[in-house]
C-alpha positions in Angstrom: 3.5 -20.3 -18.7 1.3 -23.3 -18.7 -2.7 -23.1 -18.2 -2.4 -25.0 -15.3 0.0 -22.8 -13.8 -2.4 -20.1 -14.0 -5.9 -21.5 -13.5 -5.3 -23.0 -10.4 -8.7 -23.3 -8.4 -8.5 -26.8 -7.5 -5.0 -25.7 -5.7 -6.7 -22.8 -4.1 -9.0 -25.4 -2.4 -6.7 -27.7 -1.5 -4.3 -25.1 0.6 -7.5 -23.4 2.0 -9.1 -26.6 3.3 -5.5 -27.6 4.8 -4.7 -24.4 6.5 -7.8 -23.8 7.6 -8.7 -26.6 10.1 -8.9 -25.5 13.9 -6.0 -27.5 15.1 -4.3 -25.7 12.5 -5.1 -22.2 14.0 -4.3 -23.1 16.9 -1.0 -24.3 17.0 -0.4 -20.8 14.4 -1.7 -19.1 17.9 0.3 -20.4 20.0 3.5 -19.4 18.5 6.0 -17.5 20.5 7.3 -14.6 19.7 10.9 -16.2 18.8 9.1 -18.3 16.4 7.6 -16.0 14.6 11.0 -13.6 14.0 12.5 -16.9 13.5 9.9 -17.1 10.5 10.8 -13.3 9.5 14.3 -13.8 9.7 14.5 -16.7 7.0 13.0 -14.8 4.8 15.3 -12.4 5.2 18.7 -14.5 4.7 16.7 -15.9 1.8 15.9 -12.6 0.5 19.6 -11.1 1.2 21.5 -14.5 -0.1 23.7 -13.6 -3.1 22.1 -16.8 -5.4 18.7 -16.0 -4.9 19.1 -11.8 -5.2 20.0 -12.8 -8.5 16.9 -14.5 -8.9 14.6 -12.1 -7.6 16.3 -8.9 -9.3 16.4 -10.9 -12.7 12.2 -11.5 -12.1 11.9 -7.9 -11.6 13.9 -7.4 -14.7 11.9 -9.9 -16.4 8.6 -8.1 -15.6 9.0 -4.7 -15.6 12.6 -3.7 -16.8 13.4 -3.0 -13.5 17.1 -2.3 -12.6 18.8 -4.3 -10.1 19.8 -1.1 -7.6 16.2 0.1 -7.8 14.8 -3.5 -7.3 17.1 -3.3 -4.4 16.8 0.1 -3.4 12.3 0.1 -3.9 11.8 -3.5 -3.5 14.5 -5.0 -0.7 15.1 -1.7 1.4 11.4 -1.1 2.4 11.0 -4.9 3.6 14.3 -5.0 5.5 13.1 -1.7 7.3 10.3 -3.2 8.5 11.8 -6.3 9.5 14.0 -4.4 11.7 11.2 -2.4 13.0 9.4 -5.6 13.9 12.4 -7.2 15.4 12.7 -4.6 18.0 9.5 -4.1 19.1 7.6 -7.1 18.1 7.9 -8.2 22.6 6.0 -5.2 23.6 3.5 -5.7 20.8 2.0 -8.5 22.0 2.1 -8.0 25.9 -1.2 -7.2 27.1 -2.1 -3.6 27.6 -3.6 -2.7 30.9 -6.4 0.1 30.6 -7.9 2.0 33.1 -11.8 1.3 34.2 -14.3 3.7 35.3 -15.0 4.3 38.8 -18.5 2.4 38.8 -16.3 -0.7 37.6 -14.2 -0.4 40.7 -12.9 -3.9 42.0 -12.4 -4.6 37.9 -9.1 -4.9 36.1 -9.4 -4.6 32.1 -6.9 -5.4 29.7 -6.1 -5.8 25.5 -4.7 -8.5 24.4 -3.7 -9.3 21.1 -4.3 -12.6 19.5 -4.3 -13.3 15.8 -7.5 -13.1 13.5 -6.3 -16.4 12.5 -6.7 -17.3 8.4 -5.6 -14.6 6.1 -5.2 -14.0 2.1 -2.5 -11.8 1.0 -3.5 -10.7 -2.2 -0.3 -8.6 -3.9 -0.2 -6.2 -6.9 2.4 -6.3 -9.8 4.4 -3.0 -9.8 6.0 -3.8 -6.8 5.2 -7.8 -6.9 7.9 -8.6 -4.8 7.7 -5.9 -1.4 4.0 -5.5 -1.5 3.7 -9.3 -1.0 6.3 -9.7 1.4 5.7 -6.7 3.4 2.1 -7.4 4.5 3.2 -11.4 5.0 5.9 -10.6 7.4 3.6 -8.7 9.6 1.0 -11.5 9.4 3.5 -13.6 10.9 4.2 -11.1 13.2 0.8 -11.7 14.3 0.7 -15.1 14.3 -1.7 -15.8 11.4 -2.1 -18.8 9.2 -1.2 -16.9 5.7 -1.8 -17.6 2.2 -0.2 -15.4 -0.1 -1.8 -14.6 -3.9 0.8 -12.9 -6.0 0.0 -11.3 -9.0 -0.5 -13.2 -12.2 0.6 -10.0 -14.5 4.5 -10.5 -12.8 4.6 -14.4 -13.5 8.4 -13.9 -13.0 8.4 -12.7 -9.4 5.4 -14.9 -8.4 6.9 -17.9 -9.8 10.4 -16.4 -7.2 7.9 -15.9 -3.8 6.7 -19.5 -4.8 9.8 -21.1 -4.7 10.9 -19.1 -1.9 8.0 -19.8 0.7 8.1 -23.1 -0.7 11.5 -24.0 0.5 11.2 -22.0 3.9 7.5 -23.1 5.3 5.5 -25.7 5.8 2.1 -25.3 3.8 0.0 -25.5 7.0 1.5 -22.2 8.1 2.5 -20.1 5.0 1.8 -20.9 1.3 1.3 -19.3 -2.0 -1.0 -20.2 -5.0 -0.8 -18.6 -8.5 -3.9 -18.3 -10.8 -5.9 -16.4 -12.9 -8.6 -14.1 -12.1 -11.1 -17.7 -12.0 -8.6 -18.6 -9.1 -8.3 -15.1 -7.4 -12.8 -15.4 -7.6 -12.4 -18.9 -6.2 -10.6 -17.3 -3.2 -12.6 -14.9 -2.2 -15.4 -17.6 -2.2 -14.2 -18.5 1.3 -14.7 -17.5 4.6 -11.2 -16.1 5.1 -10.4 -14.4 9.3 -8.4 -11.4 7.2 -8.3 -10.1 3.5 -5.7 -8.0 3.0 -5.8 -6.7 -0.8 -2.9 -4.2 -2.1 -4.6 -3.0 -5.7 -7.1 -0.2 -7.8 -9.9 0.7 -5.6 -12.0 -0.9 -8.8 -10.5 -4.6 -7.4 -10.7 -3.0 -4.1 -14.7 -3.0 -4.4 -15.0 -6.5 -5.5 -12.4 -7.9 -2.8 -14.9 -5.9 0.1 -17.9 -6.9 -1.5 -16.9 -10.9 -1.4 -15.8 -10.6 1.6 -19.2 -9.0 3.2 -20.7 -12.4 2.2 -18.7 -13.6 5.6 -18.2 -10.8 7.4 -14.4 -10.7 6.6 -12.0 -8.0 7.9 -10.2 -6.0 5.6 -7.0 -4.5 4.7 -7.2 -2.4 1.5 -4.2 -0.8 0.4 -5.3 1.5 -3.0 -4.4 4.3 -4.8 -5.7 7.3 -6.8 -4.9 10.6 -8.1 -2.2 12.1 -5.6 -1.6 15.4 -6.5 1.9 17.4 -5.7 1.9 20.8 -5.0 4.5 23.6 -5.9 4.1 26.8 -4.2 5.3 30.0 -5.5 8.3 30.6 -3.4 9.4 26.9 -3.8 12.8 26.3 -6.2 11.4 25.1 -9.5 15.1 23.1 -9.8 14.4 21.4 -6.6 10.5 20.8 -7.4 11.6 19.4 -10.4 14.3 17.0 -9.7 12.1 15.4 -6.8 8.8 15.5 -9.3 10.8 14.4 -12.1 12.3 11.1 -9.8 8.5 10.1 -8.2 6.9 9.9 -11.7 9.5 7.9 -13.4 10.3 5.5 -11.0 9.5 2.0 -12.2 7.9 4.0 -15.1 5.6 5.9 -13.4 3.7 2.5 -12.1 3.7 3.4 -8.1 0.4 3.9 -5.9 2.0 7.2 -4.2 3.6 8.4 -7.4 2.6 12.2 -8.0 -0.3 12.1 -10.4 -0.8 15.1 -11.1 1.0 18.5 -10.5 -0.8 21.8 -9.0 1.6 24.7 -9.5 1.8 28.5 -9.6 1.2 29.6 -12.9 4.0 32.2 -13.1 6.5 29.0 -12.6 4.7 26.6 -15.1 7.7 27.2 -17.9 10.7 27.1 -15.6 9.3 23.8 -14.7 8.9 22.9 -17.8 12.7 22.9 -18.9 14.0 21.9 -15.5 11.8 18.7 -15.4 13.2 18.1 -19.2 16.8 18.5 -17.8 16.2 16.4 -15.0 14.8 13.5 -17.1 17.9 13.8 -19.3 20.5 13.7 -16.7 18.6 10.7 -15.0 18.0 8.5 -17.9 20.2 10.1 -21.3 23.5 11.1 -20.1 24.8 9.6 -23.3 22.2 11.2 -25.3 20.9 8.3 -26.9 17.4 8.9 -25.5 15.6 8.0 -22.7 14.4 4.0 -24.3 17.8 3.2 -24.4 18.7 3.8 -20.8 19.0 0.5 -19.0 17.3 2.3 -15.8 14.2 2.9 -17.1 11.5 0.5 -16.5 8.5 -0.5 -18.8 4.5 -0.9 -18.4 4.2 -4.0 -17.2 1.8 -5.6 -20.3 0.6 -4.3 -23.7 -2.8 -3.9 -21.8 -1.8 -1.4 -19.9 0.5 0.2 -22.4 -2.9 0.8 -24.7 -4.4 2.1 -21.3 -1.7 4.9 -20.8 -1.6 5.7 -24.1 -5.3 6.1 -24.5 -5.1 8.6 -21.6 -2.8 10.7 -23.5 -4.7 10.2 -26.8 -8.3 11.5 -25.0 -6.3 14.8 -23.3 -5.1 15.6 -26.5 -8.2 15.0 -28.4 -10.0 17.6 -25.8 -7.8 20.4 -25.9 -4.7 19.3 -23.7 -1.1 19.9 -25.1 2.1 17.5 -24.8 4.7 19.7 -23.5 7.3 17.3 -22.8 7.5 13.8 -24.2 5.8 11.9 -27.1 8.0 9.0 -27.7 5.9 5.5 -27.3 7.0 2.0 -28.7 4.0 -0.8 -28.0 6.4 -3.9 -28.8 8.5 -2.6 -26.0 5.6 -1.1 -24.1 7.8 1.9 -23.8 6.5 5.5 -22.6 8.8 7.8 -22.1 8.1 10.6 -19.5 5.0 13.0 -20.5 4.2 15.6 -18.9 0.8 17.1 -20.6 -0.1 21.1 -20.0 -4.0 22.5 -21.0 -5.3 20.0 -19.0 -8.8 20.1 -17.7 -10.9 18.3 -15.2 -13.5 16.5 -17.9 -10.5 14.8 -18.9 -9.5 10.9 -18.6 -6.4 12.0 -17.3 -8.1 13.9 -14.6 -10.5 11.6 -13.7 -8.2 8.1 -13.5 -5.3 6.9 -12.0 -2.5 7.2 -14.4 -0.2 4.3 -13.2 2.0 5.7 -15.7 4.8 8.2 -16.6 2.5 10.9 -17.5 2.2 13.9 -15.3 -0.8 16.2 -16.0 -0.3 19.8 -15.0 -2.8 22.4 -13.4 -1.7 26.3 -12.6 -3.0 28.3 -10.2 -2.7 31.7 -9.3 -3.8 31.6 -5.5 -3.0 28.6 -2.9 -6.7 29.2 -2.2 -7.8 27.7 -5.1 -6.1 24.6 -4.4 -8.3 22.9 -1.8 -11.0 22.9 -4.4 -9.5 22.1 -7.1 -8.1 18.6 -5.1 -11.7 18.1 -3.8 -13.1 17.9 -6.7 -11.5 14.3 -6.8 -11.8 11.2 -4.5 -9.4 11.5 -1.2 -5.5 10.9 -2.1 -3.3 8.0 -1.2 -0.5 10.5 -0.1 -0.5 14.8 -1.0 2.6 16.3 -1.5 3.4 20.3 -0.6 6.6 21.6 -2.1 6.6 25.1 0.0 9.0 27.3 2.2 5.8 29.1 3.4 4.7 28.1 6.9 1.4 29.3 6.8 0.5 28.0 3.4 1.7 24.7 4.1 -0.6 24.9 7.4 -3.8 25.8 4.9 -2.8 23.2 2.9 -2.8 20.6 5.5 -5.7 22.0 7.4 -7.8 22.1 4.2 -7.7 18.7 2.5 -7.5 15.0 3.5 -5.3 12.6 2.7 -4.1 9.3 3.6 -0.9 10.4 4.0 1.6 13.7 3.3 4.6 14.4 2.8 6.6 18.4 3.5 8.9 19.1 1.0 10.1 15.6 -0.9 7.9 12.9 -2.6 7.7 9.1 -2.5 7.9 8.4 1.5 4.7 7.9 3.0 5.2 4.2 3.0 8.5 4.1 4.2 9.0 4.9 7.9 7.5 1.9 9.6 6.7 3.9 13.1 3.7 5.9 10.9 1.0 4.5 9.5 0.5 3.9 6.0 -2.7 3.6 3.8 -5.2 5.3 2.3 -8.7 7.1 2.9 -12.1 6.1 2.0 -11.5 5.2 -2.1 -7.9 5.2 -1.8 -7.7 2.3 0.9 -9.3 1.1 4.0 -7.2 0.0 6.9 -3.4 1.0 7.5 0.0 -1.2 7.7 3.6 -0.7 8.8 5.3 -1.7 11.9 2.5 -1.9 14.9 0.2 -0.6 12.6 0.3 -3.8 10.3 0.4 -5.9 13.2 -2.5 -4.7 14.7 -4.2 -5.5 11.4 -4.2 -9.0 10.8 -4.9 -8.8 15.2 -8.0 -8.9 17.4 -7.9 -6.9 20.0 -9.7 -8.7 22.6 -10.9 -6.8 25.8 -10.4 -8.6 28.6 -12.2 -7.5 32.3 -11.6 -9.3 35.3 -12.9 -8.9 38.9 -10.5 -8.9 41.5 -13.0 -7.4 44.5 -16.6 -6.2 44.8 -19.5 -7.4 43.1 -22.8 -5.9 40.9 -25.3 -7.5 42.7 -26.7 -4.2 44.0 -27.9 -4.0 40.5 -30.0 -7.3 40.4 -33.3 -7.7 40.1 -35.7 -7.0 42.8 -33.9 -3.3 41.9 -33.5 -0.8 44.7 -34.2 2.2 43.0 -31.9 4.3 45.8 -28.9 2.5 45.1 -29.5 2.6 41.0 -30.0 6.4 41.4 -26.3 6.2 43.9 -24.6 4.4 40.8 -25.8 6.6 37.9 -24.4 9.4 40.2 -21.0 7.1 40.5 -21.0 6.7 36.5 -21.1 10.5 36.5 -17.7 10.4 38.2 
């Protein structure tokens, strides 16, 4: 990839200046709704056309090893849910929504309506570069925002794909994208964009809110963080471990609600241990050639991060932790097979970062008391997962942590039903998007009042202190 390519600041100007003029807003205001699905849906055929699946599924490839059905099935399914969700309710989104007004604004009629916030940066991650861009973008247009879309230099395959792809659908004016560099990425967040909405680590996550305090710039933060899954003691270890085994070795491990790390009764710590092993075997070394030589099994996405993972099992080990399943690492193919690491302890890197990995560090407990403070201890999750058949313990467990989303007996599907919201809490995001939620987003909800009879002038100056005392009674009502 060229310099140029990738240090691209004098681009980033260009598109901002362009897209950011008034007239430009405007006319992005005025859309209707049929334009804007119109929008959506090209993306779509685009998206769904034979040539160009080829082309995004080989980028995946190309970046992280990522097989074609699980490009499809992580990558294409989650966007085309949401576009359906949008094409079927995107008419009563926008229609104003009539609210109610206190009897001492009698003779007033108040209303929301909708209207976009105008000029907003999509700024996408890289281990899913292709439905964490596209995702927030088709609910930008939904709201009728001017949008330009920063894909992840780290998956220069897939960025140089959604490129082409707006490219060839949009005029710049509404939708464009610009690739860069972190220099171009800095240059960005320089300006005074209507909407950030950042999908990243909550370390990014603080330098995207902190440039965009210098304007007073809205916010969508979509984060991560240590999301811990819970096995409780009645729960079938097979079943635990198939689903556990499937959320931490998807696309290698590299996924924001992936389980992090594993709280589980001690008396079923071994029986997880060989079932998880099993599981991993029959998913990726049916032919028992080993796991690097399944061609369904992704790779870190650069050496940088491969050194990172690996230093994280190098420092457990070094401080007491043991590798109970796993081992195999090859840096030329930035390979990691699944680890799952036992002993573990909270002083640990392990325990104190996100893994964005395949490694899944393991904590016993012998009471579902002690789990509550033992997630605590950590910033607020991204998602929680209880594996349980008890009622009541799943109830405690709900009742007694916070999260920014959860999930009852399966893994990996906070994100995906567009009618809830999705996001995280406090460090592991700010904001939510999916479906209305998403819309509302990149919307300003404007309150509107309007006086259809009576009047306030009973409350202008020379006052009458009777008739202030009759309203503070009215407010009362």
């Amino acid at each position: 990839m060229s310099n140029e390519r990738f240090h691209n600041i004098a681009e980033a100007e260009r598109l901002f200046a362009l897209q950011h003029a008034d007239a430009n807003l405007q006319l992005a205001k005025e859309t209707t709704v049929e334009q804007r699905l119109a929008r959506i849906r090209k993306i779509e055929r685009y998206l769904r056309d034979e040539k160009h699946q080829q082309e995004w599924t080989d980028a995946l490839w190309q970046d992280l090893h990522k097989n074609r059905d699980e490009a499809i099935a992580t990558e294409l399914l989650p966007i085309l849910s949401c576009m359906k969700h949008i094409y079927d309710e995107l008419h009563g989104w926008v229609k104003d929504t009539p609210t109610g007004v206190p009897l001492a604004l009698a003779g007033l009629k108040s209303y929301i309506r909708h209207e976009p916030k105008g000029h907003v940066l999509i700024i996408g991650p890289w281990n899913y570069p292709l439905q964490l861009a596209i995702n927030p973008l088709i609910h930008a247009i939904a709201a009728g925002s001017v949008i330009l879309v920063k894909p992840s230099e780290m998956a220069q395959a897939t960025s140089a794909f959604i490129k082409k792809m707006i490219g060839e659908l949009f005029d710049e004016r509404e939708i464009a994208v610009v690739e860069g560099d972190v220099p171009t990425t800095t240059a960005l967040l320089s300006k005074p964009w209507h909407h950030i909405f950042f999908t990243g680590s909550p370390a990014v996550g603080k330098v995207v809110m902190k440039a965009a305090s210098e304007h007073l710039t809205s916010v969508t933060l979509e984060l991560g963080g240590k999301s811990p899954v819970i096995v409780d003691d009645g729960y079938d270890v097979e079943k635990a471990a198939e689903k556990i085994s499937w959320g931490k070795c998807v696309n290698a491990g590299q996924t924001c609600i992936a389980p992090d790390y594993l709280l589980i009764h001690q008396s079923k710590l071994q029986s997880f241990l060989q079932a998880f092993a099993k599981r991993v075997d029959n998913m990726y070394d049916t032919e028992g050639k080993g796991v690097r030589a399944s061609q369904e099994y992704g790779r870190i996405i650069n050496v940088r991060n491969f050194q990172r993972v690996k230093g994280l099992i190098d420092d457990a080990v070094a401080k007491g932790a043991r590798v109970a399943i796993g081992g195999e690492l090859v840096e030329e193919e930035k390979f990691i097979a699944p680890h799952v690491l036992i002993d573990v302890t909270p002083e640990m890197s392990i325990m104190r970062e996100e893994i964005f990995g395949p490694l899944l560090p393991v904590i016993t407990f012998t009471d579902i008391k002690e789990v509550p403070t033992l997630i605590a201890r950590l910033e607020r999750p991204l998602a929680l997962y209880i594996l349980s058949n008890n009622r009541r313990n799943t109830e405690y467990l709900l009742h007694n942590t916070t999260a920014g989303g959860t999930v009852i007996n399966d893994l990996m599907l906070t994100s995906v039903n567009p009618m809830l919201p999705f996001g995280g809490v406090n460090n592991s995001g700010i904001g939510k998007s999916n479906g209305r939620y998403g819309f509302v987003e990149f919307s300003n909800e404007r309150g509107v009042l309007k006086r259809s009879w009576g009047t306030l002038s009973m409350l202008f100056p020379p006052y009458n202190s009777t008739l202030v005392k009759w309203a503070e009674r009215i407010s009362r009502l």
